[in-house]
C-alpha positions, 0 to 999 in steps of 0.5 A: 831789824833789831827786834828781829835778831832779838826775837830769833835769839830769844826764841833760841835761847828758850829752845836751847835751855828747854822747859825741864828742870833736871829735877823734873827730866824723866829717868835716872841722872846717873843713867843719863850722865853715863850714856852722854860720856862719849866711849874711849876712841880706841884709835886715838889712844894706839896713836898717842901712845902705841904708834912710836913702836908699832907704827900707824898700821902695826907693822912698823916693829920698832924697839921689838914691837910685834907685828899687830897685823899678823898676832894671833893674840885674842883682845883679852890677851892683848889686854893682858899685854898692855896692862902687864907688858910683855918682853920689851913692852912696858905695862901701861896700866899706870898710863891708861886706865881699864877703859882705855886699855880695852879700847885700844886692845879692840882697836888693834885686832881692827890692823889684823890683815884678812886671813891671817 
């Protein structure tokens, strides 16, 4: 039973670590370390630092928040928004980096109820 176990680990292990070396993979390591990174979760971050003001669903309007689902602001002007701040909103671009910016300006235009 012993040399079992140890066999099917072995087997594991090999199979796991895989017969190429990163000098032998085929294609770019750069191309391939880029695509591995996971993309920003736009939601994660409206949750972490957006949700106090504008609630779980955009309309809590807390301290002057605006309405999420109701604005009519395009994802680029929401980017705009976040990065500079606008009237009681504070510019997030020293708390978030481009990339999460984006992520969360898209995640928001996701709150904008139908037809409105």
């Amino acid at each position: 039973m012993k040399h079992l176990l140890v066999t099917v680990l072995v087997a594991a292990l090999v199979v796991a670590c895989g017969s190429e070396s990163p000098d032998q993979s085929s294609g770019n390591s750069a191309t391939a370390e880029k695509a591995a990174a996971p993309a920003v979760d736009g939601e994660k971050v409206y949750k972490q630092y957006c949700i106090a003001c504008h609630g779980l669903y955009g309309d809590m309007g807390a301290s002057g928040a605006f309405n999420l689902q109701v604005s009519a602001l395009t994802a680029d002007e929401r980017v705009k928004v976040i990065t500079e701040g606008r009237n009681a909103m504070v510019s997030f671009k020293t708390l978030l980096n481009e990339d999460q910016i984006k992520a969360v300006a898209a995640y928001t235009m996701t709150l904008k109820k139908e037809g409105e």
